[in-house]
C-alpha positions in Angstrom: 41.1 -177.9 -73.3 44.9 -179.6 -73.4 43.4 -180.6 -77.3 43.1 -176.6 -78.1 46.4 -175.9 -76.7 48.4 -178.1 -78.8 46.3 -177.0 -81.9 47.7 -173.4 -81.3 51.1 -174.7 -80.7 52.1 -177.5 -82.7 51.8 -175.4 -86.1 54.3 -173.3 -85.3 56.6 -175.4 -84.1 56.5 -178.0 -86.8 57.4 -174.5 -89.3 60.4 -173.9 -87.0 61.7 -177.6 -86.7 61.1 -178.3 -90.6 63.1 -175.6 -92.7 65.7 -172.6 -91.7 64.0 -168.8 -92.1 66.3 -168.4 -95.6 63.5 -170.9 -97.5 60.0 -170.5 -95.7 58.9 -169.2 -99.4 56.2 -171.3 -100.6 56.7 -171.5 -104.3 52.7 -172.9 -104.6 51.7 -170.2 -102.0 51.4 -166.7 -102.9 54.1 -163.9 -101.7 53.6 -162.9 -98.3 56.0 -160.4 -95.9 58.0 -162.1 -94.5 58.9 -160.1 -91.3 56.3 -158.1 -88.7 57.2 -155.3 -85.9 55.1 -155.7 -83.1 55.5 -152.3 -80.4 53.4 -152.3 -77.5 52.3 -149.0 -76.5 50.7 -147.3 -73.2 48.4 -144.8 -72.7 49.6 -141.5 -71.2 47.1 -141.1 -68.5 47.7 -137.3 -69.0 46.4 -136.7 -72.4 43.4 -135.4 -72.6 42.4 -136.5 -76.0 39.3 -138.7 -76.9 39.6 -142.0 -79.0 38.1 -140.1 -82.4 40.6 -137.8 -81.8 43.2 -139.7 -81.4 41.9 -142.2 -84.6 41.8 -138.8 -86.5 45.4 -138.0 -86.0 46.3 -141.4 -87.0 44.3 -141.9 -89.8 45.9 -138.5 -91.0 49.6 -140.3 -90.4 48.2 -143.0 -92.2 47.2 -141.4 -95.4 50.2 -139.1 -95.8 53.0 -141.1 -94.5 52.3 -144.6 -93.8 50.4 -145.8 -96.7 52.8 -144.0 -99.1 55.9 -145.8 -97.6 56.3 -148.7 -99.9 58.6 -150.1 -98.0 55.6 -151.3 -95.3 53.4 -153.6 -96.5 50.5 -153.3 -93.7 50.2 -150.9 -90.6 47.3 -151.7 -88.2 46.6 -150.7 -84.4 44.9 -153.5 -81.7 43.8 -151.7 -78.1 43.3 -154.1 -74.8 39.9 -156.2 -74.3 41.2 -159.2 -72.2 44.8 -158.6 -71.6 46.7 -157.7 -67.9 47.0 -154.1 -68.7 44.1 -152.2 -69.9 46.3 -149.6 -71.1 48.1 -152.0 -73.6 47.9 -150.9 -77.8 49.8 -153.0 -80.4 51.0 -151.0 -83.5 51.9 -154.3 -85.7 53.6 -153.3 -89.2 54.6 -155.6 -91.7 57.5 -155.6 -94.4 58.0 -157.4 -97.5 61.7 -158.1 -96.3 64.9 -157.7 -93.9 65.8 -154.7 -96.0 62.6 -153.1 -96.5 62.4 -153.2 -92.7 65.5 -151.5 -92.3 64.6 -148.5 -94.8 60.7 -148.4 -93.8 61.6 -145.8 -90.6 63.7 -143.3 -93.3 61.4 -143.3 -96.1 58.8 -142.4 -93.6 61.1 -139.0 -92.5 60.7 -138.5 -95.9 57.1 -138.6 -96.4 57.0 -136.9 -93.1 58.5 -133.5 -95.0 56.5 -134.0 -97.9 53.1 -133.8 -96.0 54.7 -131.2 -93.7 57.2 -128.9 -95.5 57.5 -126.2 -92.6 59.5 -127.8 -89.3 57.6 -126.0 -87.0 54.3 -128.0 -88.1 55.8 -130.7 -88.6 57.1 -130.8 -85.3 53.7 -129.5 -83.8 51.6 -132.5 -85.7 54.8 -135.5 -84.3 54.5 -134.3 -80.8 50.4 -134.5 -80.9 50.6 -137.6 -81.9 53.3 -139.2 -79.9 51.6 -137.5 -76.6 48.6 -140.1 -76.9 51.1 -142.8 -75.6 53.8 -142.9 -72.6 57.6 -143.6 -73.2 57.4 -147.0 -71.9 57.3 -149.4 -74.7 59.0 -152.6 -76.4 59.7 -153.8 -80.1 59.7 -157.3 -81.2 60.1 -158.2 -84.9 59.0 -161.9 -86.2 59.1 -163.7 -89.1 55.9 -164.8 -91.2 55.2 -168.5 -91.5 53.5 -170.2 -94.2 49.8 -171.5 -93.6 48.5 -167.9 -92.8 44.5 -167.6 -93.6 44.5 -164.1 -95.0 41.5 -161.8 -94.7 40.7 -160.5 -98.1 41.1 -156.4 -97.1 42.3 -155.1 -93.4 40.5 -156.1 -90.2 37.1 -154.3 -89.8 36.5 -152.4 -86.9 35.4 -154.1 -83.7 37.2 -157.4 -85.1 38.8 -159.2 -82.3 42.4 -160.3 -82.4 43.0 -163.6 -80.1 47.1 -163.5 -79.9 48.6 -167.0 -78.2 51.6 -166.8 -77.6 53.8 -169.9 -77.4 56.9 -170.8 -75.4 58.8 -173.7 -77.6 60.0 -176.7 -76.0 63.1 -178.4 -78.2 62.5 -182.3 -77.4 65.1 -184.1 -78.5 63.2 -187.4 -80.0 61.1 -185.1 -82.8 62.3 -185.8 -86.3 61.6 -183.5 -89.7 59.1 -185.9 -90.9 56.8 -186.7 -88.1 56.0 -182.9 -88.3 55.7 -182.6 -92.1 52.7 -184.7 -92.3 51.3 -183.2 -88.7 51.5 -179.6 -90.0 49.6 -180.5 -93.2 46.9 -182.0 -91.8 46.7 -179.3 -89.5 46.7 -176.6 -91.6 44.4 -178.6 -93.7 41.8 -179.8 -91.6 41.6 -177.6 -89.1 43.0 -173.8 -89.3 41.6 -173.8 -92.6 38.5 -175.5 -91.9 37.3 -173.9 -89.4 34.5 -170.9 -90.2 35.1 -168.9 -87.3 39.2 -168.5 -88.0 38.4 -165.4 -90.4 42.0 -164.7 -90.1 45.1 -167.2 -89.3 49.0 -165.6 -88.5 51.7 -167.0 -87.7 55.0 -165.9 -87.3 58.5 -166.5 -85.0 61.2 -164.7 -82.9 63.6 -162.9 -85.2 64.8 -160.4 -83.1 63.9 -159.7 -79.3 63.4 -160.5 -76.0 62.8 -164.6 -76.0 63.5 -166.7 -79.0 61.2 -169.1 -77.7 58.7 -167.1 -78.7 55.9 -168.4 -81.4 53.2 -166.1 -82.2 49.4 -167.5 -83.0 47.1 -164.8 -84.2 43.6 -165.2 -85.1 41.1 -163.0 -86.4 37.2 -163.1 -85.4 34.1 -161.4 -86.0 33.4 -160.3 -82.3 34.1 -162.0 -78.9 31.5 -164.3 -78.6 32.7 -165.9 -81.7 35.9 -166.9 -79.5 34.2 -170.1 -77.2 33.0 -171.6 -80.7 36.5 -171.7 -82.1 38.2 -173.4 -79.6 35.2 -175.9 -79.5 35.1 -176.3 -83.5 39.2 -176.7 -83.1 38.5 -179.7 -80.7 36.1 -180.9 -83.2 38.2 -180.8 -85.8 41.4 -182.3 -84.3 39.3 -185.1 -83.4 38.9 -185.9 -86.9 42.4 -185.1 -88.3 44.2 -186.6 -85.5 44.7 -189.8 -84.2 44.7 -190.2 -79.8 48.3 -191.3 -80.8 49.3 -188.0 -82.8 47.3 -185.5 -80.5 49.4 -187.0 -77.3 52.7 -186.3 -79.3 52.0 -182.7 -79.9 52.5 -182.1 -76.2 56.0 -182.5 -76.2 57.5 -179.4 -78.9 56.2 -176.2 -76.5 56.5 -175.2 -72.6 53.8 -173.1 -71.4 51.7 -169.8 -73.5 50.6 -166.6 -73.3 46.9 -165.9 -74.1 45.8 -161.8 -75.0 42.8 -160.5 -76.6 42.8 -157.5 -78.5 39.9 -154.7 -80.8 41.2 -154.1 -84.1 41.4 -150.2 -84.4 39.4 -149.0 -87.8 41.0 -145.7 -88.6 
């Protein structure tokens, strides 16, 4: 198991350690957003509403507003399967860029008044769908990272979203070149390698709570696809790693986070 954990952290922190945010661009790799808001949401234990209703009024959102906004590149909801609160739902959005993040939230008051000229309706559709949650909630944002495994069109219902997240350690006897070659055969030979990873993302603290913080996120075809990763990961790292390279690993995080999530299909 220590082998697994220093697969899901060592990527990240060999992307933080090698290159400043201002030239993660991969010239060979296509363009990718490069920042993510991630707001976790709560149930309100007093709506009534059922999930298709609720999926209903957000698909609606979706179509009028959200997909029109081209300042968002991707919106996409994940509700709690093995997490500490069952009443957790992540609303992730990604942007193109810093400035595209900035004007996403205005655009979208403008699409708002296009798909509902009169107020009142308006007003009447906003609250409805802002009553499916509580008022406790909290934003991150993150930057992308390069060696993402992207999924050819949005998660598929019932997909299951395995989110590690990583607390980075900042030893002071790593050096830029150690973690070059690490990171590509990594990325190489096993994110990229392994069939059951039908979705690889990750991404760092830009702007929040801990800026330790290095996000993992992996996309499977259902839960019981989850034990044969981690065991194809040790499988793999046995072959792309020497003993002497996986025991270095150990040293570049402190400590992680693991949630499991259901990708919503609106």
């Amino acid at each position: 198991m220590k082998t697994i954990n220093r697969f899901f952290a060592v990527t990240l922190v060999i992307l933080l350690l090698l290159m400043p945010m201002s030239i993660f661009a991969q010239e060979d790799a296509p363009k990718r957003p490069e920042y993510i808001s991630v707001t976790k949401m709560y149930w309100n234990s007093k709506n009534n509403s059922t999930m298709d209703e609720w999926k209903a009024v957000e698909k609606e959102y979706m179509d009028k507003v959200t997909s029109k906004n081209e300042f968002i590149a991707g919106a996409y909801y994940y509700t709690h399967l093995l997490t500490e609160n069952s009443n957790e739902v992540l609303y992730v959005q990604s942007y193109p860029n810093w400035e595209a993040l900035d004007k996403a939230a205005a655009r979208n008051t403008e699409l708002e008044k296009e798909a509902w000229p009169e107020e009142e309706a308006r007003k009447a559709f906003l609250k409805k769908m802002n009553s499916a949650f509580s008022n406790d909630h909290s934003d991150e944002i993150y930057a992308t990272l390069p060696g993402a495994k992207v999924l050819p069109a949005a998660p598929e219902g019932d997909m299951v979203l395995y989110l590690r997240q990583n607390k980075l350690a900042f030893p002071e006897d790593g050096t830029r070149e150690e973690f070059v070659e690490l990171r590509k055969k990594i990325v190489q030979n096993v994110i990229h390698k392994n069939e059951y990873i039908k979705g690889y993302y990750p991404s760092i603290h830009a702007w929040g709570a801990d800026k330790r913080d290095l996000n993992e996120a992996v996309l499977l075809d259902s839960l019981n696809e989850l034990g044969k990763m981690f065991d194809r990961n040790t499988e793999l790292m046995k072959e792309a790693l020497s003993e002497e390279e996986g025991k270095t690993l150990g040293k570049y995080f402190k400590g992680h986070g693991d949630y499991v999530y259901t990708a919503v299909k609106l």
